[in-house]
N, C-alpha and C positions, 0 to 999 in steps of 0.2 A: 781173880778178876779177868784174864785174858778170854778162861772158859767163859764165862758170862758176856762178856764181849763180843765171843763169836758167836754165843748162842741167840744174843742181839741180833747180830746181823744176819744169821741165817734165818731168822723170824721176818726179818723184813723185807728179805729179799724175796721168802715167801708170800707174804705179805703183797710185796706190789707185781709178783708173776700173778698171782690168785684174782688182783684185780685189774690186769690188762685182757688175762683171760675170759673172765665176766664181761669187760666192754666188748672184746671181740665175740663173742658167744651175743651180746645186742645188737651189735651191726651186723651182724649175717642176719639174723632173726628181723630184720628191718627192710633186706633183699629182699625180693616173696620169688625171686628166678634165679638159682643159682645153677651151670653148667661148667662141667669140667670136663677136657680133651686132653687125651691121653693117647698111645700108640706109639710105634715107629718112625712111620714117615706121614707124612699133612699135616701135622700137630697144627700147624700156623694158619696153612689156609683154612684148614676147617673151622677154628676159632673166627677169622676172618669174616667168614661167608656166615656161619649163625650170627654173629653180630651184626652183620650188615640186614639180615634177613630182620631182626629183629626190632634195628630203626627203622626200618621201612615200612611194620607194622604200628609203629607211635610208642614204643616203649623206650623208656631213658635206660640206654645200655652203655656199659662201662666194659672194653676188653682189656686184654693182656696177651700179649705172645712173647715167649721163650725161646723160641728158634736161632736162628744167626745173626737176626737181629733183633734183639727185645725191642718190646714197643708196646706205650701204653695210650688205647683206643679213647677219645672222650665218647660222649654220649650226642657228640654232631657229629664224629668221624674224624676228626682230625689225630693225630698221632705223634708221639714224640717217645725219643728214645728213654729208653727205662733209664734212670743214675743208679749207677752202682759204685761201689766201693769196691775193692778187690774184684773176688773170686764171686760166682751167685752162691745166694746160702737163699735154703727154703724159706725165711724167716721172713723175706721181702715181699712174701704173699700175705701176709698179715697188715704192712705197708701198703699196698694194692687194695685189700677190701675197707681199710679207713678212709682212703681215699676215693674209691667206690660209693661209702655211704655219705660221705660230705656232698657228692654232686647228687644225691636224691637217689641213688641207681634202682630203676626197676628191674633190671636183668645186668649179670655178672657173669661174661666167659671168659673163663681164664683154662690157659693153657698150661698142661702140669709141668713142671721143672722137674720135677722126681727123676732118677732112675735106679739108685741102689733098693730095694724093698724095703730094709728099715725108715728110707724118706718118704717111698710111695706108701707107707702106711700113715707116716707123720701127716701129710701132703694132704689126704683123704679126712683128716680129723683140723685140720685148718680150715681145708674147704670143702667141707659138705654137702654134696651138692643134690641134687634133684636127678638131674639127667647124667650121666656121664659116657660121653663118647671114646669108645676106643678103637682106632684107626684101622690097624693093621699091626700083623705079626711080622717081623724082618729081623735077618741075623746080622743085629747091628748088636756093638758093646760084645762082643764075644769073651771079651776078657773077662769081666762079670758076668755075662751068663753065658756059660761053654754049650749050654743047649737050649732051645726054643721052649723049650716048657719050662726050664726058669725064667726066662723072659715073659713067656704067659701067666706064669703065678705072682710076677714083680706087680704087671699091669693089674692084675687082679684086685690087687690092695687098695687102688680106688673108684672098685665097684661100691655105689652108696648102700645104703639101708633105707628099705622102703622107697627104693625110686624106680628109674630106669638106667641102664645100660643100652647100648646102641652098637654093634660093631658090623665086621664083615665077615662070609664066611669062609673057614680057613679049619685048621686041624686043633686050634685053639678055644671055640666055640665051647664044646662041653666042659671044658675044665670053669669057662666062664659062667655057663649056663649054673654048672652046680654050687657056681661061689655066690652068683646072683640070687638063688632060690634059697640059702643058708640066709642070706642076708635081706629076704621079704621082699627082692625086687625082681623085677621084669626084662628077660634079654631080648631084643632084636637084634634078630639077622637081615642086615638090607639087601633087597633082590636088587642084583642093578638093572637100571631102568636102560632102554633102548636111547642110543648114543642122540640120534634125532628129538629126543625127548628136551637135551638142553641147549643143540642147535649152535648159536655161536660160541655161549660160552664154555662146551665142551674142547673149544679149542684154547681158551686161556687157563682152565681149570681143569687138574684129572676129576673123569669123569667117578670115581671112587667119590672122591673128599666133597662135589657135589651130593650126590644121593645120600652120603651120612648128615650134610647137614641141613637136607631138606627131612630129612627125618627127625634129626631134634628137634628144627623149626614146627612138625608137623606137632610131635609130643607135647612141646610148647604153647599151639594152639595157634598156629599161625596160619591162617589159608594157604594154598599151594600157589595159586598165581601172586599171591602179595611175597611168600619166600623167593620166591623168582626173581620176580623183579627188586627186589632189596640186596637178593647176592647180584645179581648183575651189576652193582655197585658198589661191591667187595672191591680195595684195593689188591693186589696179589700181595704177596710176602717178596720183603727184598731178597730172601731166599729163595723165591721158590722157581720152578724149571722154568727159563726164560731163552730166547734166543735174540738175540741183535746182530743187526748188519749194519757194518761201518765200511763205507767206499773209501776210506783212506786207511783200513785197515790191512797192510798186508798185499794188495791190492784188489780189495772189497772181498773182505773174508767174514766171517759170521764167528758168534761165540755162542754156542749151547752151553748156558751155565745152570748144571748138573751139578756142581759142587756141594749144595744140601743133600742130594740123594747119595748119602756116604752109605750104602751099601752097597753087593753085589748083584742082588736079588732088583731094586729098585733099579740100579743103573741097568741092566740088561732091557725093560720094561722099555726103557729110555730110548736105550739103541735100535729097539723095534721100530720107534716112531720116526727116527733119524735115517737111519741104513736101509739101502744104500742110498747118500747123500747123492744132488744132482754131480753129472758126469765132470765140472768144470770145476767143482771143487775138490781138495785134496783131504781126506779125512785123518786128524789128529786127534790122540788123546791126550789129556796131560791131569795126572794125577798130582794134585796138591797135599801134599804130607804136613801134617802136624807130629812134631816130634813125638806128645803124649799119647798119640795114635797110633802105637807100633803093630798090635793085632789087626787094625783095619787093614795095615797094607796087607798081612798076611791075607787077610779074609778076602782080599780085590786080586791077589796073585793067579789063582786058577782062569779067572774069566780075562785080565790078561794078556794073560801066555795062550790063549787061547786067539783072543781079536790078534794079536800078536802073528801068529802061525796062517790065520786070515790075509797079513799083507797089511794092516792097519800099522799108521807109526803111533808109539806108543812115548811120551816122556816121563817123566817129573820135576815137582820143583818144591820147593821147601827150605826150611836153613840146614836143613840136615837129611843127607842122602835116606833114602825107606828101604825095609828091608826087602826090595821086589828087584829078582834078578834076569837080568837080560833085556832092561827099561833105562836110558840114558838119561843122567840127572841135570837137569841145568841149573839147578840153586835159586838164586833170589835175584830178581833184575827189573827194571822196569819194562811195562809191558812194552813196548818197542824194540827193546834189546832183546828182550824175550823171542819176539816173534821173528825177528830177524835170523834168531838161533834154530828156529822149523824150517827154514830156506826159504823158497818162492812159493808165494800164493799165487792166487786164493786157497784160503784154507777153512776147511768146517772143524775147529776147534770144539771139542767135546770137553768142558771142564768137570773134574769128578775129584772125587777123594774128601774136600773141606775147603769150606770158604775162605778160611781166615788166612792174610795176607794176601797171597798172592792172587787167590780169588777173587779178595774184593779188588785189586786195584785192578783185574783185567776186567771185570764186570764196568768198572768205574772208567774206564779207558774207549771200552767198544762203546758205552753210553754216551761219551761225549763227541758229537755230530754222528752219533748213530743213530739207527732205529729199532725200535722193541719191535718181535713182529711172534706171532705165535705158530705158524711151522713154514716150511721151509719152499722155496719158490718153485 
């Protein structure tokens, strides 16, 4: 009897996986635009900017982004934070395109959660998609991939079948090229377009995660002046590079919050844009550690020990000291206290390492009676 029982149940369990996957295998099939964003670093704004691209053109689009702040796009632009339960599990992209085809969606960008390769292959047979964009290559997650062509074969996994692939160029191209061509589709490599090309909003937007997503948009069938003007109406991601000046901060100090750019590779790109800050401010960095992130600090140690030896201060902060030595740790405090512990401003605070905690409350801090301004005076 017990055998028969469980042989019951595992029938019916079968049973109702067999028919969730049939409804989900109809509501994709009911999308006629599906796009997936994958990479490094943009994940968010790229998703961002084809969406926005996309309502501008008259199509009911449904986003999603993954980044530091999940957030799910309706199809007028408004946004609210993804609910979760615990930890993310991939499972909640099959959540997203239910909800997708109840609002009618004509077009669905969702940005990949993946990163192990057994999920970016899961990730890739959930969402199917047409187009798939992949950002950029960066030695981010080193602990999982010790080298950049694991990383490039992770992302691979949600190259589609029969569609398109979109990336940049980098020493990752060919491995993508021959995965794309296995699998009946098409790779571009985007040339980038002259900086004057996008004018103001090269200065809210890297100019990279523009041109990739004037290229799906192009794929998609979108005119090039209608993509324009529909990304110029991307909100940015609450991650993504921002600067704010607050005159009660410090005494009128500024925060570059770089904290999504958790690599070493991105953050350097960064300090190009920054350094040297004007002469009246005093340039600080402070690396925000997340305990589970113990290879990132290694991976951020060389560049540094390096600003370090330049004459730049360098801190951290976190619940629990990183393992980067010759970097003074302040802990957990509010931003006030915080800043009080860098001494006298003005200060060009450079935030790096990870949003979470400390991140957001000095993002949340400089925001209030600040101002967002996109570079530096």
């Amino acid at each position: 009897m017990p055998t028969a029982l469980a042989a019951a149940g595992a029938a019916l369990w079968i049973g109702r996986w067999w028919l969730e996957w049939h409804h989900h295998q109809v509501r994709l099939a009911q999308i006629p635009l599906r796009i997936h964003v994958n990479g490094a670093r943009g994940k968010s704004t790229v998703t961002r900017l084809i969406a926005a691209g996309l309502r501008h053109a008259g199509r009911i689009t449904v986003a999603k982004t993954t980044g530091s702040a999940t957030r799910f796009i309706y199809p007028d632009g408004r946004e609210i934070p993804w609910p979760r339960r615990g930890k993310p599990n991939i499972r909640e992209q099959l959540t997203v395109i239910r909800k997708a085809h109840s609002l009618k969606a004509q077009a669905l960008v969702l940005e990949c959660m993946a990163l192990k390769p057994e999920i970016q292959w899961v990730a890739e047979r959930i969402f199917p998609a047409q187009i798939t964009v992949i950002t950029n290559l960066r030695p981010d997650h080193t602990d999982v991939f010790p080298k950049l062509e694991d990383y490039a074969r992770a992302l691979s996994l949600t190259i589609p079948k029969n569609g398109f692939v979109i990336t940049t160029p980098g020493p990752h191209v060919n491995l993508f090229r021959a995965e794309a061509k296995s699998k009946g589709s098409q790779l571009q490599v985007i040339k980038p377009k002259d900086t004057a090309t996008w004018g103001e909003l090269a200065t809210i937007h890297h100019q990279e995660n523009l041109d990739l997503a004037s290229a799906a948009l192009g794929l998609a069938g979108v005119p090039a002046e209608t993509a324009r003007a529909g990304m110029a109406q991307a909100h940015p991601d609450p991650g993504a590079f921002t600067i704010y000046y607050n005159p009660k901060a410090a005494g009128g100090s500024y925060l570059a919050n770089a904290f999504a750019a958790n690599d070493p590779v991105s953050t350097e790109e960064l300090l190009q844009r920054l350094f040297p800050p004007p002469a009246h401010l005093k340039p600080i960095i402070l690396y925000n550690h997340r305990p589970d992130r113990l290879q990132r600090a290694r991976d951020f140690q060389p560049l540094l020990t390096h600003l370090a030896a330049e004459g730049i201060s360098i801190y951290s902060s976190g619940t629990r000291r990183p393992p980067l030595t010759g970097i003074k740790h302040l802990g957990i405090a509010k931003p006030e206290v915080l800043l009080n512990k860098l001494g006298s401003g003005p200060f060009l605070l450079l935030g790096i390492g990870n949003m979470e905690g400390t991140g957001h409350e000095l993002c949340q801090y400089f925001a209030r009676g600040g101002t967002k301004i996109w570079k530096l005076p």
